[in-house]
C-alpha positions in Angstrom: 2.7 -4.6 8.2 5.5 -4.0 11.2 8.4 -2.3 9.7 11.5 -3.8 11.6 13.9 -1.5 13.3 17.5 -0.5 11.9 20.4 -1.9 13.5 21.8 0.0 15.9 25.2 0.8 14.2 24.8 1.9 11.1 27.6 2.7 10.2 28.9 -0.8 10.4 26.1 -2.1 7.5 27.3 1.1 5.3 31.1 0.3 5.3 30.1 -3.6 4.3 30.3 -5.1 0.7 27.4 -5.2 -1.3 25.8 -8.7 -1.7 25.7 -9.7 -4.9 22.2 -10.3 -5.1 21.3 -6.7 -4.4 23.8 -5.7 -7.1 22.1 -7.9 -9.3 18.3 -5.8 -8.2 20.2 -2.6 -8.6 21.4 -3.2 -12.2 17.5 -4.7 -13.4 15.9 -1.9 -11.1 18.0 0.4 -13.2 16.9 -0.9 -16.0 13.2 -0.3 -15.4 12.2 -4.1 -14.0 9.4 -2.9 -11.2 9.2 -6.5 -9.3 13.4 -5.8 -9.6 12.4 -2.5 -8.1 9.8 -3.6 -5.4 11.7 -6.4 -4.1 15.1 -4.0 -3.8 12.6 -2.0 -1.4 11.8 -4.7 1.1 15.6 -4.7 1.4 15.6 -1.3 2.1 13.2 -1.4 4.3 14.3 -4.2 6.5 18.4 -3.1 6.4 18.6 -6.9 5.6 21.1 -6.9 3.2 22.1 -3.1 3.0 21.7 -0.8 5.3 18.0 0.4 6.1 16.9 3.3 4.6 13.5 4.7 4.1 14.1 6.9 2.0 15.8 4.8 -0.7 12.8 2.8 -0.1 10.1 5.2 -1.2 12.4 6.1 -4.1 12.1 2.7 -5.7 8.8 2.2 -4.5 7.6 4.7 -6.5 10.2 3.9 -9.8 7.7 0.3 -9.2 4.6 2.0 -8.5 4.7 4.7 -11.6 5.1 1.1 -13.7 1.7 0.2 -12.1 3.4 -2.2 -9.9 0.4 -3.0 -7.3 2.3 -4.0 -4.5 4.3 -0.9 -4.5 1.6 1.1 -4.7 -0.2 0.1 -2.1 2.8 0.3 0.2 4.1 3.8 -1.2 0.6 4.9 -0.1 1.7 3.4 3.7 4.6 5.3 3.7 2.6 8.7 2.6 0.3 7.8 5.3 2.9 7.6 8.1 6.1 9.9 6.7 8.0 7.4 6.4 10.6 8.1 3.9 8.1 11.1 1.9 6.0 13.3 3.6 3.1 12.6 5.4 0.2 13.2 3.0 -2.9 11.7 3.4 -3.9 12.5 -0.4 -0.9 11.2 -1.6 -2.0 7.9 0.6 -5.5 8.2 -1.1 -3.7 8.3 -4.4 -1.6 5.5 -4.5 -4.3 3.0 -2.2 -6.6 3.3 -5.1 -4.0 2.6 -8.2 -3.7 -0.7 -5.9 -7.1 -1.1 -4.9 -8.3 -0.6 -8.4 -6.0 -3.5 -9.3 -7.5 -6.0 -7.1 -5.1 -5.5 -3.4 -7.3 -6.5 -0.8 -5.2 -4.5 1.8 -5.1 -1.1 -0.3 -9.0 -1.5 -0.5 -9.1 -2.3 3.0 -7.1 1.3 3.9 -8.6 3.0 1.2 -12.1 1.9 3.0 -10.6 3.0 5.9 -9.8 6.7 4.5 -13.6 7.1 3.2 -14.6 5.9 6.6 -12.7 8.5 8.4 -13.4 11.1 5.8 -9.1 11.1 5.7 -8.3 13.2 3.0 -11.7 12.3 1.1 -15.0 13.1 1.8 -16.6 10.7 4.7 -18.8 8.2 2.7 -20.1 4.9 4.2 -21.3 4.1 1.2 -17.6 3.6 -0.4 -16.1 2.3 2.4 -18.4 -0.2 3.0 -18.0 -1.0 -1.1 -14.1 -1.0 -0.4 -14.5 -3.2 2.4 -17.1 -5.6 0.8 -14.3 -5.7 -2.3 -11.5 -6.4 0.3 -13.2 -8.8 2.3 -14.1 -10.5 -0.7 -10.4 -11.2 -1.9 -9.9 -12.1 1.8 -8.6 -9.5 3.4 -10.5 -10.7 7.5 -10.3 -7.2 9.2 -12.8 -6.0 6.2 -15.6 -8.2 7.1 -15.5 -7.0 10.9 -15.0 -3.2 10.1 -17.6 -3.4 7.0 -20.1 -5.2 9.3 -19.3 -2.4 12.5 -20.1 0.5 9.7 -23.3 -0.8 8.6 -24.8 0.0 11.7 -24.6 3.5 10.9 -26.2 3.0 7.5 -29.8 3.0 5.7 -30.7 -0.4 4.3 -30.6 1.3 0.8 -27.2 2.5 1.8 -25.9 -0.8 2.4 -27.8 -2.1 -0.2 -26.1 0.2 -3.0 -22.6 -0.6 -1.1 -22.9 -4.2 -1.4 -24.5 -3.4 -5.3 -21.1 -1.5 -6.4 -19.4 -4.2 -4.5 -20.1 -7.1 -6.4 -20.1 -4.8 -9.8 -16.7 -3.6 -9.1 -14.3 -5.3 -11.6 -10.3 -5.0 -10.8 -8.0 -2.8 -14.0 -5.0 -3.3 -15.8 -2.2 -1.3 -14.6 
């Protein structure tokens, strides 16, 4: 997903009010409310209604994401990926695209494919990331089915045949 660019004066969006509504997020994100948390992160993120700030982002992604929020897991695990507001780690990426993957996000299983298929901070294994990719193409996730059919050209038949076997086993957790 495209993260918009900041404005070009900052310092403008830092010397305006607060809108309401994202007092509102701050006090329940406070509180502990992840989907308070997540969505106070999109407005980080986008300097929509305060000023952007990745940082401040990641921090309340990962508040959400330690909760077992999903959607914040799988984009904490972006932000690990690129260094964008943490540090770029790839096992940190790894880390955060399973909790979401195991939860049933089509795009985490789609990255988290795409680390196994790279061997990015994991061990190279077709056999996973054609499982991840079988998984995300199944909750309909389109870039899967393309990438999962271009890597079984480098498989065995019993490869793919024990990919698309985990595949259909695999059964989404409770957070």
């Amino acid at each position: 997903m495209p993260i918009e660019e900041a404005p070009s004066d900052q310092s403008a969006a830092a010397t305006q009010p607060v809108p309401a509504v994202v007092r509102v997020l701050l006090d329940d994100a406070m509180r502990g409310e992840a989907n308070a948390q997540a969505a106070l992160v999109d407005i980080y993120r986008k300097g929509s209604m305060a000023p952007k700030d990745d940082v401040e982002a990641a921090k309340w992604y990962r508040r959400a994401a330690e909760q077992g929020n999903a959607h914040a897991q799988f984009n904490l695990g972006a932000l690990a990926m690129a260094g964008r507001g943490v540090p770029q780690d790839d096992l940190e990426a790894v880390t955060w695209f399973r909790r979401a993957a195991e939860q049933g996000d089509g795009l985490a299983q789609f990255n988290l494919g795409t680390m196994y298929c790279n061997g990015r901070s994991v061990p190279r294994d077709y056999v996973e990331a054609c499982m991840w990719f079988s998984v995300s193409a199944s909750r309909g996730t389109q870039m899967a089915v393309s990438t999962r059919n271009r890597i079984e050209q480098f498989m065995t038949p019993i490869d793919v045949y024990e990919a698309h076997k985990r595949a259909r086993e695999w059964q989404p957790v409770k957070p």
